[in-house]
FIFIPA-445893 format. One record per residue (C-alpha): residue in one letter; x, y, z. Coordinates in steps of 0.25 Angstrom, whole numbers, padded with zeros to 4 digits, always signed. Example, Ala and Ser with C-alpha at 12.3 -4.5 7.8 and 13.67 -1.06 7.14 Angstrom:
! FIFIPA-445893
a+0049-0018+0031/s+0055-0004+0029/
//
This chain:
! FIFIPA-445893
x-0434+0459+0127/x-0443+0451+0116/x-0458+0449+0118/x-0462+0438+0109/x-0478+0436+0108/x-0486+0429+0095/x-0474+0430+0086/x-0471+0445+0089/x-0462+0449+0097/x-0458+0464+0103/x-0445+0469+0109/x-0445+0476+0122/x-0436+0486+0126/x-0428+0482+0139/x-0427+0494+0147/x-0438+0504+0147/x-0438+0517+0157/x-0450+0522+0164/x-0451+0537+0165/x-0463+0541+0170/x-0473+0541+0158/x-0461+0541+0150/x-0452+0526+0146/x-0437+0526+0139/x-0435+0516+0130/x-0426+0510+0119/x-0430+0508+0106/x-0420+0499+0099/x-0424+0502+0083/x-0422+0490+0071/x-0417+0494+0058/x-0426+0485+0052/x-0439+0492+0059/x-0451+0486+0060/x-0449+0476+0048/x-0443+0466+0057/x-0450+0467+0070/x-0443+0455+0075/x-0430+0461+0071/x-0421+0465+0083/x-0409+0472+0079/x-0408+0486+0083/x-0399+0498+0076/x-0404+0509+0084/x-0412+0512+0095/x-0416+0525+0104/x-0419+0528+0118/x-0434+0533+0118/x-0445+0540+0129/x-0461+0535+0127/x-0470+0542+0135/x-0483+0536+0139/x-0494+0545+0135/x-0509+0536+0141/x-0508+0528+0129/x-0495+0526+0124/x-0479+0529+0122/x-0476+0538+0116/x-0460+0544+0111/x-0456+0555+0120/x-0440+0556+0116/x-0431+0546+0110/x-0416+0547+0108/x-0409+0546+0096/x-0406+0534+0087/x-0395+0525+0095/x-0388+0516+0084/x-0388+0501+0088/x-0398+0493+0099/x-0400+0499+0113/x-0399+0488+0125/x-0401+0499+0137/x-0403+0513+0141/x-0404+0521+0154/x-0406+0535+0158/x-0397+0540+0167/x-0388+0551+0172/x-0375+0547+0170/x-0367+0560+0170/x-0373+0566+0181/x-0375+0577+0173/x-0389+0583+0173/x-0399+0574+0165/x-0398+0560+0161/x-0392+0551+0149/x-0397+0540+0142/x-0388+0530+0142/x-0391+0518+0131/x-0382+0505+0128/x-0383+0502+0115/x-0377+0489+0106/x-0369+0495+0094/x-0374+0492+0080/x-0364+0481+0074/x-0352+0486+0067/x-0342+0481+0056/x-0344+0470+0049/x-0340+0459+0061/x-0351+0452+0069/x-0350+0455+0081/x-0344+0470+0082/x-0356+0477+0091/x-0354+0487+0102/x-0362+0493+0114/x-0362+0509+0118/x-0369+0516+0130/x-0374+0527+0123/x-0376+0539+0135/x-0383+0552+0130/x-0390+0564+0141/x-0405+0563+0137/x-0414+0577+0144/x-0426+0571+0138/x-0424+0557+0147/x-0426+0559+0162/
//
């Protein structure tokens, strides 16, 4: 999702989970950084917690570093083990030398810090 006002723009994440005080979000990060801001290709992102403190969010836990750009996440239990996982779909950097040649993965790991 693009927010375009006065020749600036600002991407949104599309899904955002409420946990009390607490929001889990993806951060999609550009190689470039902030050098091109209107630049919108992702090689790695991560899963993260912000915690609202009366004034502002602030990191509480992040995952690591997933390689390519994350579309999705949820938070579920899938195994019915105890505790959940997060699961996150990501798109697969570009490999070899042909256009074209992308994959996607559902990338599924148990997270105790993420209830």
């Amino acid at each position: 999702l693009r927010y375009e006002d006065a020749g600036e723009q600002a991407f949104v994440n599309v899904r955002v989970i409420p946990k009390g005080n607490e929001v889990v979000l993806i951060r999609n990060i550009a190689l470039s950084g902030q050098f091109l801001k209107r630049s919108t290709i992702y090689q790695k992102g991560e899963v993260q917690v912000l915690t609202w403190t009366g004034a502002m969010f602030m990191a509480n836990w992040k995952s690591k570093e997933i390689p390519g750009y994350l579309v999705d996440f949820q938070i579920k239990d899938v195994d019915g083990e105890k505790g959940n996982e997060l699961i996150v779909a990501v798109n697969l950097p570009k490999e070899g030398i042909l256009p074209g040649q992308k994959g996607s993965a559902l990338m599924v790991s148990r997270v105790e810090e993420i209830q």
